[in-house]
Kinemage of the C-alpha trace (Angstrom):
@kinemage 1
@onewidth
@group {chain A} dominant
@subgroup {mainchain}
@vectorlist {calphas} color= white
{ca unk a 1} P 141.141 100.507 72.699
{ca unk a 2} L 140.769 101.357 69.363
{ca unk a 3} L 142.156 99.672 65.673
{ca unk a 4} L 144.569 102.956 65.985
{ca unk a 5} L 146.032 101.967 68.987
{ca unk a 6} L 148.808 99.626 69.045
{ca unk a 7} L 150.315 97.302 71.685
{ca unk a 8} L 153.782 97.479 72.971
{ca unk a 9} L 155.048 94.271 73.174
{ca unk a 10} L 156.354 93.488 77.080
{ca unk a 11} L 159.676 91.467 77.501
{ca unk a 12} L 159.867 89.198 80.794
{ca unk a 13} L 162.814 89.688 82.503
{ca unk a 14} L 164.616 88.681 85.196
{ca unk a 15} L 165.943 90.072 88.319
{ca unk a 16} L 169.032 89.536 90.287
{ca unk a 17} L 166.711 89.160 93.228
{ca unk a 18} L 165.556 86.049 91.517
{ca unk a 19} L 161.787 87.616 90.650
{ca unk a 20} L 161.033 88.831 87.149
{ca unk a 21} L 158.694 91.745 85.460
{ca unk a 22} L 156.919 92.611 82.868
{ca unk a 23} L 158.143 95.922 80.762
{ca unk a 24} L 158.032 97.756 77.521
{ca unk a 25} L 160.761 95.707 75.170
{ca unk a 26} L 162.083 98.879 73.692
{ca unk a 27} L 162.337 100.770 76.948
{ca unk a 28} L 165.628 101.791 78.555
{ca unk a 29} L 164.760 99.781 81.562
{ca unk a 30} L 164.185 96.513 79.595
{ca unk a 31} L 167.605 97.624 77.721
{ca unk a 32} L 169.881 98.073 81.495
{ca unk a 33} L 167.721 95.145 82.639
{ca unk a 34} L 169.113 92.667 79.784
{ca unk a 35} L 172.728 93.524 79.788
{ca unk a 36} L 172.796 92.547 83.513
{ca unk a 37} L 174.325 89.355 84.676
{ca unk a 38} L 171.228 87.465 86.123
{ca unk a 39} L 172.515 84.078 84.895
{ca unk a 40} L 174.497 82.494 88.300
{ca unk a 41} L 176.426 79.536 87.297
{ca unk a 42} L 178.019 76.608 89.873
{ca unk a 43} L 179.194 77.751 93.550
{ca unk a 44} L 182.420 77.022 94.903
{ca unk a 45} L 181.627 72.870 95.990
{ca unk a 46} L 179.948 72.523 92.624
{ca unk a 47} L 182.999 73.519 90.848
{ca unk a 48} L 185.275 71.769 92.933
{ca unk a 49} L 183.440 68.467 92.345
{ca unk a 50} L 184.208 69.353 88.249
{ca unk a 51} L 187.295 69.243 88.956
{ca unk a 52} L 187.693 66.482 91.337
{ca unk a 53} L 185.546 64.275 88.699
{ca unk a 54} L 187.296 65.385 85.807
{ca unk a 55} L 190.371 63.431 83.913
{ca unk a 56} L 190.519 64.946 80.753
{ca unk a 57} L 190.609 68.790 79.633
{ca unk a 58} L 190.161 69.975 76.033
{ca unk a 59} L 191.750 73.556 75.702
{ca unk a 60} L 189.705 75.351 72.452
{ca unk a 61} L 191.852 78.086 71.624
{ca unk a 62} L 194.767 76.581 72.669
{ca unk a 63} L 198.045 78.968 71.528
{ca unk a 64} L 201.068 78.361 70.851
{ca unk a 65} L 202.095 81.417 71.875
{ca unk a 66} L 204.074 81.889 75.418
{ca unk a 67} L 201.940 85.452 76.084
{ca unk a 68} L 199.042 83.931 75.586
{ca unk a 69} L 196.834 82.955 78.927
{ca unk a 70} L 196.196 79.921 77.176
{ca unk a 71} L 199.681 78.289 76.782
{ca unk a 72} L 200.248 79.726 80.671
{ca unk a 73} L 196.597 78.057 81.681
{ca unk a 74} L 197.873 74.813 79.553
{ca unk a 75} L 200.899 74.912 80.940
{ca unk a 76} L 199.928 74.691 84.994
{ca unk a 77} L 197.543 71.935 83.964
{ca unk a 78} L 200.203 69.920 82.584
{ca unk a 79} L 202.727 70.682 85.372
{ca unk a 80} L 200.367 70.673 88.362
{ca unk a 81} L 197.295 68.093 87.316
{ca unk a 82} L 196.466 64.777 86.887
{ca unk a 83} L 194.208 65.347 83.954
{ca unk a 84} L 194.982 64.691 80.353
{ca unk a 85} L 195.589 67.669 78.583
{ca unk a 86} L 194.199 68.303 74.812
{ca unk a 87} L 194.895 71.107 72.607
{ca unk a 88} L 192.417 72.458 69.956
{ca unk a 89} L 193.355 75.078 67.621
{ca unk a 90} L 193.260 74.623 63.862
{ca unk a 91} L 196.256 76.590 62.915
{ca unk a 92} L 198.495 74.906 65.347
{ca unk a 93} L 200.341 71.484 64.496
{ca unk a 94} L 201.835 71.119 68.181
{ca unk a 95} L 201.586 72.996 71.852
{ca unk a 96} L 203.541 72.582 74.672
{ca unk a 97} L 205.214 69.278 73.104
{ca unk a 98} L 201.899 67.713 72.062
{ca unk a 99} L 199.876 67.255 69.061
{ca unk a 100} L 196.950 70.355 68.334
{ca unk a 101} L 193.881 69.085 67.561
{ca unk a 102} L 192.002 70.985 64.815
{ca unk a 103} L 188.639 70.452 66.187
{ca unk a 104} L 186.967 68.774 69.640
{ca unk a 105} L 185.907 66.129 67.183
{ca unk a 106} L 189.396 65.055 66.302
{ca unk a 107} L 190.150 64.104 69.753
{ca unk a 108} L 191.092 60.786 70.512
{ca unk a 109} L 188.340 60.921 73.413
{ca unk a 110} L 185.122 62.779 75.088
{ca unk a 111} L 187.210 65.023 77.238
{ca unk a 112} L 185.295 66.159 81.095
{ca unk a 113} L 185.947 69.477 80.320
{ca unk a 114} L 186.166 71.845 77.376
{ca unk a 115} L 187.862 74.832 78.674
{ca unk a 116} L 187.041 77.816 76.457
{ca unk a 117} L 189.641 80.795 75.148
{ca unk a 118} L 187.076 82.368 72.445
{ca unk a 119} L 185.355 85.131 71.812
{ca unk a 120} L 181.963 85.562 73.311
{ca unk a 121} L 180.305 85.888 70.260
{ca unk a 122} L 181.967 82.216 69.113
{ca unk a 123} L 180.692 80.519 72.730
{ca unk a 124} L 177.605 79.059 71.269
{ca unk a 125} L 178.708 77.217 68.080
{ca unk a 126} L 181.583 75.881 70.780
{ca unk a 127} L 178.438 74.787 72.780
{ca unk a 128} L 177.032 73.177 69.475
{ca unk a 129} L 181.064 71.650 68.943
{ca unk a 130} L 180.768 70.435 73.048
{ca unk a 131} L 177.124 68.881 72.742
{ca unk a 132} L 178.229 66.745 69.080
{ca unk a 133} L 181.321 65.550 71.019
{ca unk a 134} L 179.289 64.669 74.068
{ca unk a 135} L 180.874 66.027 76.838
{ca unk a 136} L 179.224 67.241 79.547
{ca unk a 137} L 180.451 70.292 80.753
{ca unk a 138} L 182.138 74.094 78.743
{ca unk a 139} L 184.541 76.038 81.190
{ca unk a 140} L 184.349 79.119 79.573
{ca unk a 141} L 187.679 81.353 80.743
{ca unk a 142} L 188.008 84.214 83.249
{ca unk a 143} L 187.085 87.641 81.160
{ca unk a 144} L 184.385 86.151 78.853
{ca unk a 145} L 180.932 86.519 79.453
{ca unk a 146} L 178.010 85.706 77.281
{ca unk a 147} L 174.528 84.903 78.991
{ca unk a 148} L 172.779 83.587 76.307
{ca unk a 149} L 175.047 81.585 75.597
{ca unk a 150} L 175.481 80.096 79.184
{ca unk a 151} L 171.715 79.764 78.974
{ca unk a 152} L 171.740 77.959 75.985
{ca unk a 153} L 174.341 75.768 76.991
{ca unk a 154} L 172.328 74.306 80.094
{ca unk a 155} L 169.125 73.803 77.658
{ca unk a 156} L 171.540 71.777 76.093
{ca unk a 157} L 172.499 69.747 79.278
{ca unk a 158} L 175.655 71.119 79.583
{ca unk a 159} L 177.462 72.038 82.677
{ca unk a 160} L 178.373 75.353 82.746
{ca unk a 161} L 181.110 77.328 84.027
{ca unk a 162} L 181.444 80.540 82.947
{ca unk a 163} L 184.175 84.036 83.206
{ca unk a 164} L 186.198 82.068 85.498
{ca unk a 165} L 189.614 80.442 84.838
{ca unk a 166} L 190.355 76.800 85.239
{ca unk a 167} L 193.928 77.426 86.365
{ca unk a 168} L 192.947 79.940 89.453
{ca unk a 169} L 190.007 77.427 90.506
{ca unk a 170} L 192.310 74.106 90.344
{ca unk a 171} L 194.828 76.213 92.274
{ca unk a 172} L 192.504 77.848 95.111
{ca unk a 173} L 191.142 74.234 95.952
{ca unk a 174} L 194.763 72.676 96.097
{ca unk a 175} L 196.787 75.221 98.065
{ca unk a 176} L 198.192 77.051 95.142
{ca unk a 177} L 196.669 80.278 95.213
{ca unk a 178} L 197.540 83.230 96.517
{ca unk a 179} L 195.314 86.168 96.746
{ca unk a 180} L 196.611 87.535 93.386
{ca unk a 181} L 196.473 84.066 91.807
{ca unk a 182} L 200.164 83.353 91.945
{ca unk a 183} L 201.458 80.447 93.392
{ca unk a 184} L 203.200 81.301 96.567
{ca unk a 185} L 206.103 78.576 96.378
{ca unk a 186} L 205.389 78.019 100.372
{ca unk a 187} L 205.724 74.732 101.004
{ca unk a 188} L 202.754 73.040 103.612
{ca unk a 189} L 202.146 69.703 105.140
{ca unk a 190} L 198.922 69.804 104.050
{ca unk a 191} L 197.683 66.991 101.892
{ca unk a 192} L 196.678 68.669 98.326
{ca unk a 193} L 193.530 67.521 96.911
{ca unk a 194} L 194.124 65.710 93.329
Protein backbone atom coordinates (compact mmCIF):
# COMPACT_ATOMS: atom_id res chain seq x y z
CA UNK A 1 0.00 0.00 0.00
CA UNK A 2 1.20 3.16 -0.74
CA UNK A 3 0.86 7.01 1.12
CA UNK A 4 -1.63 7.47 -2.09
CA UNK A 5 -3.80 4.91 -1.15
CA UNK A 6 -6.43 5.47 1.28
CA UNK A 7 -8.51 3.20 3.56
CA UNK A 8 -12.20 2.87 3.46
CA UNK A 9 -13.39 2.86 6.71
CA UNK A 10 -15.65 -0.61 7.39
CA UNK A 11 -18.91 -0.25 9.52
CA UNK A 12 -19.89 -3.48 11.67
CA UNK A 13 -23.19 -4.34 11.23
CA UNK A 14 -25.61 -6.52 12.20
CA UNK A 15 -27.73 -9.14 10.75
CA UNK A 16 -31.21 -10.26 11.32
CA UNK A 17 -29.72 -13.71 11.51
CA UNK A 18 -28.09 -12.50 14.64
CA UNK A 19 -24.26 -12.56 12.97
CA UNK A 20 -22.66 -9.33 11.86
CA UNK A 21 -20.03 -8.17 8.92
CA UNK A 22 -17.67 -6.09 8.09
CA UNK A 23 -18.39 -3.60 4.90
CA UNK A 24 -17.49 -0.42 3.18
CA UNK A 25 -19.46 2.46 5.40
CA UNK A 26 -20.44 4.37 2.33
CA UNK A 27 -21.57 1.38 0.34
CA UNK A 28 -25.19 0.72 -0.62
CA UNK A 29 -25.08 -2.50 1.25
CA UNK A 30 -23.94 -0.89 4.56
CA UNK A 31 -26.78 1.85 3.64
CA UNK A 32 -29.97 -1.18 3.14
CA UNK A 33 -28.10 -2.97 5.95
CA UNK A 34 -28.65 0.03 8.57
CA UNK A 35 -32.16 1.00 7.84
CA UNK A 36 -33.17 -2.62 8.69
CA UNK A 37 -34.86 -3.49 11.89
CA UNK A 38 -32.20 -5.77 13.62
CA UNK A 39 -33.04 -4.40 17.09
CA UNK A 40 -35.80 -7.24 18.62
CA UNK A 41 -37.32 -5.90 21.68
CA UNK A 42 -39.46 -8.11 24.57
CA UNK A 43 -41.57 -11.30 23.34
CA UNK A 44 -45.02 -11.81 24.13
CA UNK A 45 -44.43 -13.24 28.21
CA UNK A 46 -41.93 -10.44 28.62
CA UNK A 47 -44.44 -7.90 27.80
CA UNK A 48 -47.13 -9.40 29.55
CA UNK A 49 -45.13 -9.45 32.80
CA UNK A 50 -44.83 -5.26 32.09
CA UNK A 51 -47.99 -5.15 32.29
CA UNK A 52 -48.92 -7.46 34.97
CA UNK A 53 -46.11 -5.57 37.20
CA UNK A 54 -47.08 -2.28 36.25
CA UNK A 55 -49.51 0.26 38.38
CA UNK A 56 -48.87 3.41 36.98
CA UNK A 57 -48.76 4.68 33.19
CA UNK A 58 -47.43 8.09 32.12
CA UNK A 59 -48.97 8.98 28.61
CA UNK A 60 -46.19 11.67 26.86
CA UNK A 61 -48.12 13.14 24.23
CA UNK A 62 -51.17 12.82 25.80
CA UNK A 63 -54.10 14.87 23.57
CA UNK A 64 -56.83 16.27 24.31
CA UNK A 65 -58.16 15.68 21.26
CA UNK A 66 -61.00 12.79 20.73
CA UNK A 67 -59.20 11.75 17.08
CA UNK A 68 -56.24 11.42 18.51
CA UNK A 69 -54.95 7.59 19.29
CA UNK A 70 -53.80 8.98 22.36
CA UNK A 71 -57.02 10.19 24.12
CA UNK A 72 -58.61 6.64 22.57
CA UNK A 73 -55.31 4.65 24.07
CA UNK A 74 -55.91 6.90 27.43
CA UNK A 75 -59.19 6.34 27.39
CA UNK A 76 -59.30 2.17 27.43
CA UNK A 77 -56.66 2.43 30.14
CA UNK A 78 -58.82 4.36 32.30
CA UNK A 79 -62.00 2.35 31.52
CA UNK A 80 -60.49 -1.14 31.34
CA UNK A 81 -57.19 -1.04 33.85
CA UNK A 82 -56.20 -0.98 37.15
CA UNK A 83 -53.27 1.29 36.60
CA UNK A 84 -53.07 4.94 37.41
CA UNK A 85 -53.27 6.93 34.52
CA UNK A 86 -50.97 10.24 33.97
CA UNK A 87 -51.14 12.67 31.28
CA UNK A 88 -48.09 14.65 29.93
CA UNK A 89 -48.46 17.26 27.43
CA UNK A 90 -47.38 20.84 28.02
CA UNK A 91 -50.08 22.61 26.19
CA UNK A 92 -52.83 20.77 27.87
CA UNK A 93 -54.31 21.92 31.38
CA UNK A 94 -56.69 18.73 31.67
CA UNK A 95 -57.45 15.21 29.65
CA UNK A 96 -60.06 12.97 30.04
CA UNK A 97 -61.18 14.77 33.45
CA UNK A 98 -57.68 14.86 34.93
CA UNK A 99 -54.93 17.21 35.42
CA UNK A 100 -52.00 17.29 32.25
CA UNK A 101 -48.80 17.19 33.44
CA UNK A 102 -46.32 19.44 31.57
CA UNK A 103 -43.42 17.23 31.94
CA UNK A 104 -42.66 13.39 33.43
CA UNK A 105 -40.93 15.37 36.12
CA UNK A 106 -44.04 17.08 37.35
CA UNK A 107 -45.64 13.90 38.20
CA UNK A 108 -46.66 13.26 41.52
CA UNK A 109 -44.76 9.76 41.19
CA UNK A 110 -42.14 7.39 39.16
CA UNK A 111 -44.77 5.95 36.91
CA UNK A 112 -43.94 1.79 35.58
CA UNK A 113 -44.46 2.85 32.31
CA UNK A 114 -43.96 5.85 30.06
CA UNK A 115 -46.01 5.16 27.09
CA UNK A 116 -44.72 7.22 24.16
CA UNK A 117 -46.97 9.28 21.32
CA UNK A 118 -43.83 11.30 19.76
CA UNK A 119 -42.07 11.59 16.96
CA UNK A 120 -39.20 9.29 16.35
CA UNK A 121 -36.81 11.82 16.08
CA UNK A 122 -38.03 13.19 19.85
CA UNK A 123 -37.69 9.30 21.37
CA UNK A 124 -34.30 9.85 22.77
CA UNK A 125 -34.49 13.13 24.76
CA UNK A 126 -37.93 11.21 26.10
CA UNK A 127 -35.39 8.42 27.01
CA UNK A 128 -33.13 11.18 28.69
CA UNK A 129 -36.85 12.66 30.37
CA UNK A 130 -37.60 8.57 31.43
CA UNK A 131 -33.96 7.86 32.86
CA UNK A 132 -34.02 11.59 35.17
CA UNK A 133 -37.48 10.46 36.40
CA UNK A 134 -36.29 6.96 37.10
CA UNK A 135 -38.57 4.75 35.70
CA UNK A 136 -37.71 1.76 34.33
CA UNK A 137 -39.28 1.05 31.29
CA UNK A 138 -40.49 3.59 27.62
CA UNK A 139 -43.49 1.93 25.68
CA UNK A 140 -42.96 3.58 22.65
CA UNK A 141 -46.54 3.40 20.50
CA UNK A 142 -47.58 1.19 17.56
CA UNK A 143 -46.23 3.12 14.18
CA UNK A 144 -42.99 4.59 15.66
CA UNK A 145 -39.82 3.13 15.14
CA UNK A 146 -36.41 4.44 15.93
CA UNK A 147 -33.47 1.86 16.55
CA UNK A 148 -31.06 3.94 17.89
CA UNK A 149 -33.01 5.12 20.00
CA UNK A 150 -34.32 1.71 21.37
CA UNK A 151 -30.62 0.93 21.58
CA UNK A 152 -29.83 3.74 23.49
CA UNK A 153 -32.55 3.34 25.73
CA UNK A 154 -31.37 -0.23 27.01
CA UNK A 155 -27.63 1.27 27.49
CA UNK A 156 -29.51 3.31 29.65
CA UNK A 157 -31.21 0.40 31.60
CA UNK A 158 -34.37 0.98 30.33
CA UNK A 159 -36.94 -1.50 29.37
CA UNK A 160 -37.92 -1.19 26.09
CA UNK A 161 -40.94 -1.64 24.17
CA UNK A 162 -41.07 -0.37 21.01
CA UNK A 163 -43.86 0.24 17.61
CA UNK A 164 -46.36 -1.54 19.56
CA UNK A 165 -49.44 -0.09 21.33
CA UNK A 166 -50.17 -0.44 24.98
CA UNK A 167 -53.93 -0.58 24.44
CA UNK A 168 -53.84 -3.71 21.79
CA UNK A 169 -51.22 -5.59 24.15
CA UNK A 170 -53.31 -4.99 27.56
CA UNK A 171 -56.30 -6.11 25.47
CA UNK A 172 -54.83 -9.37 23.66
CA UNK A 173 -53.64 -10.69 27.19
CA UNK A 174 -57.14 -9.97 28.87
CA UNK A 175 -59.66 -11.23 26.33
CA UNK A 176 -60.31 -7.97 24.66
CA UNK A 177 -58.94 -8.29 21.38
CA UNK A 178 -60.19 -9.20 18.41
CA UNK A 179 -58.18 -9.87 15.39
CA UNK A 180 -58.59 -6.23 14.19
CA UNK A 181 -57.96 -4.89 17.71
CA UNK A 182 -61.54 -4.10 18.55
CA UNK A 183 -63.10 -5.29 21.44
CA UNK A 184 -65.62 -7.87 20.54
CA UNK A 185 -68.31 -7.06 23.37
CA UNK A 186 -68.64 -11.12 23.76
CA UNK A 187 -69.04 -11.79 27.03
CA UNK A 188 -66.81 -15.14 28.52
CA UNK A 189 -66.53 -16.92 31.78
CA UNK A 190 -63.14 -16.70 31.60
CA UNK A 191 -61.31 -15.05 34.45
CA UNK A 192 -59.46 -11.80 32.86
CA UNK A 193 -56.03 -11.29 33.95
CA UNK A 194 -55.63 -7.76 35.90
Amino acid sequence: MTATDTITELAEVQLVNGLSCSVPANSPLAKLLKSQRTWIGPDAKERLKILRSAKSVAIVGASPNPARSSYFVGTYLQQSSDFRVYFVNPNADEILGQKAYPDLASLPEVPDIVDVFRKASDIPSVIDDVVAIGAPTIWVQLGIWNQEAAEYGESKGLTVVMDRCIKIEHARFHGGLHLLGFDTGQITARKTLR
